[in-house]
C-alpha positions in Angstrom: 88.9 104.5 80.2 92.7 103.8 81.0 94.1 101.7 78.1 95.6 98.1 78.8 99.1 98.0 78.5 100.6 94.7 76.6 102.2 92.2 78.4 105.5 92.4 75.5 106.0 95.3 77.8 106.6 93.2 80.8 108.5 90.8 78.3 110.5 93.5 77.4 110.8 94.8 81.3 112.5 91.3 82.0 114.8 91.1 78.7 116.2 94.4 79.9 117.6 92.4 83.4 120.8 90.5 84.2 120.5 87.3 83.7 120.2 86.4 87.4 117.4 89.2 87.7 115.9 87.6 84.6 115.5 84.1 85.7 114.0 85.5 89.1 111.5 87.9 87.7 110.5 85.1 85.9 109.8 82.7 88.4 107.9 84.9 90.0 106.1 86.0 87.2 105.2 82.4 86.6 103.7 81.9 90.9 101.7 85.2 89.9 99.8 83.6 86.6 99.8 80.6 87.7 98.1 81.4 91.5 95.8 83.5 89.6 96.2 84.1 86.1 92.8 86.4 85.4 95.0 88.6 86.9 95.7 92.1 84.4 99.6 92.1 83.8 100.9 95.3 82.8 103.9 97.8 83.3 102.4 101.1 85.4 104.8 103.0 87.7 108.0 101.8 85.4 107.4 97.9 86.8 105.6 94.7 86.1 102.2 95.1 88.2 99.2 93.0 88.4 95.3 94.3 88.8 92.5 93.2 90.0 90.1 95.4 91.1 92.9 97.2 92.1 96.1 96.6 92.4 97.2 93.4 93.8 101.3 92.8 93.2 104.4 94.4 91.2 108.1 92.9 91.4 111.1 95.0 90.3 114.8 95.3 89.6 116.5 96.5 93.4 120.1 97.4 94.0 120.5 93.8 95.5 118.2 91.7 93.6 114.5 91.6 92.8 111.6 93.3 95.0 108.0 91.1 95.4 105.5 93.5 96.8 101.9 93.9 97.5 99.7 97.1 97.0 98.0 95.8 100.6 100.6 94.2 102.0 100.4 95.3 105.5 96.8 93.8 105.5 98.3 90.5 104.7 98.8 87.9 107.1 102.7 87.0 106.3 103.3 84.0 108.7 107.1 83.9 107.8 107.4 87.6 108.5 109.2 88.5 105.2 107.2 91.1 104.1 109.4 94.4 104.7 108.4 98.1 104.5 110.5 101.1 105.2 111.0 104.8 104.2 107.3 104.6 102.4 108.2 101.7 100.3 104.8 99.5 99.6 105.6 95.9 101.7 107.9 93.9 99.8 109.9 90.6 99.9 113.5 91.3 99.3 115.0 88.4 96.6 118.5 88.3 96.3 118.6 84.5 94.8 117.1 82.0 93.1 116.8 80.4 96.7 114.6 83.2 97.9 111.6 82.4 95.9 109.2 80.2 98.2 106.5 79.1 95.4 104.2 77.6 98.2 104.6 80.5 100.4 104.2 83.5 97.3 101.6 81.5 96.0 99.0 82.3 99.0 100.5 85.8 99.4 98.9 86.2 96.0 95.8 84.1 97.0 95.4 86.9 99.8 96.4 90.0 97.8 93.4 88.9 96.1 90.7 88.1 97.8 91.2 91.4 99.4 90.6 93.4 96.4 87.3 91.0 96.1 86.2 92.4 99.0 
């Protein structure tokens, strides 16, 4: 049986940010548990992840801001088109600002990301 990792990891994940990394991670932190907060939120693979039957979602620090990313993120519908994958990278949603987080929009990424693990 794999051993749940505490979520003062993932506190401690964020406190280890810039500050402007810090107050994104954390709004998207907050989308995540609040879209579906039976969600397992752990650190695996050196970044915040979130399981459910499977793995569902991770963000993580990038060289120009934060990455939100889906384990199944090509079998998502993405309307607005801003999930990007390249060199093997899982899909992801590049966040440079504050102004990149769309709660509405992430919110039923997760939704998704969800009910396909369900199924």
């Amino acid at each position: 049986m794999r051993s749940k990792i505490t979520t003062n990891q993932v506190d401690e994940y964020i406190d280890k940010l810039s500050p402007e990394r810090q107050e994104m991670a954390q709004a998207v932190r907050r989308i995540i548990n609040q879209t579906a907060a039976h969600l397992e939120e752990c650190v695996r693979w050196e970044n915040p992840c979130y399981f459910f039957y499977g793995p569902v979602c991770y963000f993580a620090s990038s060289r120009s801001g934060m990455h939100f990313g889906f384990f199944r993120g090509k079998e998502l519908a993405d309307p607005a088109k801003r999930l990007v994958s390249r060199n093997g990278q899982l899909p992801h949603i590049k966040l440079r600002t504050l102004e990149d987080i769309d709660d509405a929009y992430f919110s039923e990424l997760v939704r998704e990301a969800v009910q396909l693990n369900q199924n």
